[in-house]
N, C-alpha and C positions, 0 to 999 in steps of 0.2 A: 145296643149300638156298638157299645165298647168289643160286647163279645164279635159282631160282626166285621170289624175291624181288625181286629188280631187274627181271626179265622183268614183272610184276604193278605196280610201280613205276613201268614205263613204260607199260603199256599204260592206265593210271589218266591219268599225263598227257599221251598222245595221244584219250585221250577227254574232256578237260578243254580241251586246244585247241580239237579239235575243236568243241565245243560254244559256245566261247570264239568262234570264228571265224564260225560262222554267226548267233549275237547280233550282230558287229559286222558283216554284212554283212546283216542286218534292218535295223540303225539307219543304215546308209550310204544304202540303197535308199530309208528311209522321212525320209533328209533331205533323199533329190533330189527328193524330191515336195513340199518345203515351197515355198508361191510367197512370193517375197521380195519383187513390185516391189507397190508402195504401190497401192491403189485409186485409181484417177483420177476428180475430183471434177468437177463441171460450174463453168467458171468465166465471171468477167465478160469479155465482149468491148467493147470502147470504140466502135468502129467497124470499117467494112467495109472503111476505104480501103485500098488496093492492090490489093482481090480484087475477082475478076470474076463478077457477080450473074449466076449461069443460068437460076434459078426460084424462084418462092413458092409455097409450098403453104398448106393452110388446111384443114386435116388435121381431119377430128370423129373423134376417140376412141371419143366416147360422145355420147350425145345420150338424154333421157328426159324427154318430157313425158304428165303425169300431170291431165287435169281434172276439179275438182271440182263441187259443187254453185253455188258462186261465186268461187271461184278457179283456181289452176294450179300444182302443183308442177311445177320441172323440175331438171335436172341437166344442165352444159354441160361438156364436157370437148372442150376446144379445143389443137392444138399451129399455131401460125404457124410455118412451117420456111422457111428462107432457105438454100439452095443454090448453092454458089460453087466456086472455084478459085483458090487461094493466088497468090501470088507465085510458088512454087516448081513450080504445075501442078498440085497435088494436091488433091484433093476435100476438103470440106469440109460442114458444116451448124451451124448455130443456130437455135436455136429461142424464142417467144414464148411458153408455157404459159399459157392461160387455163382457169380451174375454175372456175363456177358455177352455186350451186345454193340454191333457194329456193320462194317462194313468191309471185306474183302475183295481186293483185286484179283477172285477169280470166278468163276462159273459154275456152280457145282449144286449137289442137296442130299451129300451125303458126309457126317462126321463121324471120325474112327476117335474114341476117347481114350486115355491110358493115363493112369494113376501109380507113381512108384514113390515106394517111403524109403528116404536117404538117411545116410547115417550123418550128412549135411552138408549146409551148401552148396558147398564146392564140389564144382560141376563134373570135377573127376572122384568123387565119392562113391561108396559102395551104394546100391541102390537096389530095391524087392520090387519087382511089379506085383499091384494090387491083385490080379486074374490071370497074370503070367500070358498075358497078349492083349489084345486091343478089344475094343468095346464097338459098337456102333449104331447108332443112332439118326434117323430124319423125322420129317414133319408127323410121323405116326407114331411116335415115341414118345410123346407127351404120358408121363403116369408112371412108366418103367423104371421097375428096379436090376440092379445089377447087385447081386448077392455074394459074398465069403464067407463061410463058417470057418470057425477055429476050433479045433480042440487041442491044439499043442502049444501047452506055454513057452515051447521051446523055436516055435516057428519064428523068423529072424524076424517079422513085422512086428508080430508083438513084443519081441524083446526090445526092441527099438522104442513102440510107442509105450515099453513102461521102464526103459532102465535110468527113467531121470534126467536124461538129456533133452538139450532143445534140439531134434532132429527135425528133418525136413521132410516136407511131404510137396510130390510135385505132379501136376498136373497139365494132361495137354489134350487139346481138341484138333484135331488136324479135319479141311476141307476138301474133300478129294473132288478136284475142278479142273478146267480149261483155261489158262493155257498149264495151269502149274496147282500143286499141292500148296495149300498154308494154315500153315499152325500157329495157332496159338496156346502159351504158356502162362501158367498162374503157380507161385510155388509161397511157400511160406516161408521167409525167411528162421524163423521162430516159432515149430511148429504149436506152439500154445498159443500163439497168438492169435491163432483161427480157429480153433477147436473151443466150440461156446458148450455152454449148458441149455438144451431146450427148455425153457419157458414152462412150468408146472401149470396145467389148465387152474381158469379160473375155480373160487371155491366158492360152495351154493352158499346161498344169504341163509345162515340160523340164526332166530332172537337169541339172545342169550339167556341164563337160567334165572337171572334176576329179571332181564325184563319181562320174559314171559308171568312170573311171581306177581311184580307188580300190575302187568295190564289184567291179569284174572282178577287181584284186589278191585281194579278200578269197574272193572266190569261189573265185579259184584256187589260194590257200591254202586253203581247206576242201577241195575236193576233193582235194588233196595227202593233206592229214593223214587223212581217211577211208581213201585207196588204200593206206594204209602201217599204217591199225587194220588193214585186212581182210587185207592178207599177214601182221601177227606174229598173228592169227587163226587162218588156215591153217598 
């Protein structure tokens, strides 16, 4: 009796391990999957100096214009991208985000874009057009890029966006309508103050080298205690 007793005893707490073991090797596996490292935020960049300016883009997102009986809704979703290489060699971008959307008093469904970088503010300042003339864009312009390559560290844009100063960068969307042209302007006061850092994609979920360590132990403690229920079983 005694013996059949402790036989029933044990085989309660090797099915209690067992159970015990595969819960903490659920909870091992479902902590390697937790991501620990912090979301990376877009932050301010001061300037460009030391890095070496390859290109500008002038990227349309989105682009929607809309005319009415005497007006023009439209919607401008604009990115200025700035394309470099560090100090260290390594690729880089920042970007200028311009969003606008509204409503003009005139007739039209066609915008001329132009980008020039200021030695600053002030409106009688030296100023570089971005393409050295005008850009244009309508409703089939959505995806389009407007492209500059640099290879001369000596071209006045990029002296400007790396000698250290806050210089200006200015932008204008002009809508060419009935009864009249209108433009709109967006400039940066502080050209750091618009020029973010893109956003580094997300990074794939790895266990770590410990939890992986640990959930193989648990593992091979569960299949232990299983292989020793199924022989006092038999």
């Amino acid at each position: 009796m005694n013996s059949q007793i402790g036989k029933i005893i044990r085989k309660k707490t090797m099915v209690k391990l067992s159970k015990l073991v595969t819960l903490t090797t659920g909870v091992s596996l479902a902590l390697g999957c937790v991501e620990t490292q912090e979301a990376i935020a877009a932050t301010v960049k001061q300037d460009f100096a030391g890095e070496a300016i390859e290109k500008i883009d002038l990227v349309v997102n989105e682009v929607s214009i809309t005319p009415q009986t005497s007006s023009t809704d439209y919607l401008l979703d604009l990115q200025l991208k700035v394309s470099f290489l560090d100090q260290q060699g390594s690729s880089g971008e920042r970007s200028w985000f311009i969003n606008r959307d509204g409503s003009l008093n005139t007739v039209g469904s066609l915008f001329t874009l132009n980008v020039d970088f200021c030695q600053s503010s002030d409106l009688s300042s030296v100023c570089y057009s971005l393409f050295g003339g005008l850009r244009t864009i309508n409703n089939t312009s959505s995806g389009r890029e407007f492209s500059r390559t640099f290879n001369d560290p000596e071209d006045p844009i990029i002296k400007l966006l790396t000698n250290g100063d806050n210089n200006n960068v200015r932008f204008e969307a002009t809508l060419f309508g009935s009864p009249s042209n209108q433009t709109l302007q967006q400039s940066s006061t502080e050209k750091s103050a618009f020029f973010v850092s893109t956003p580094a994609p997300e990074m794939a979920v790895v266990p770590e080298p410990l939890t992986i360590l640990g959930s193989a132990t648990a593992i091979g403690f569960g299949a232990f205690f299983k292989r020793k229920l199924g022989q006092k079983k038999a």
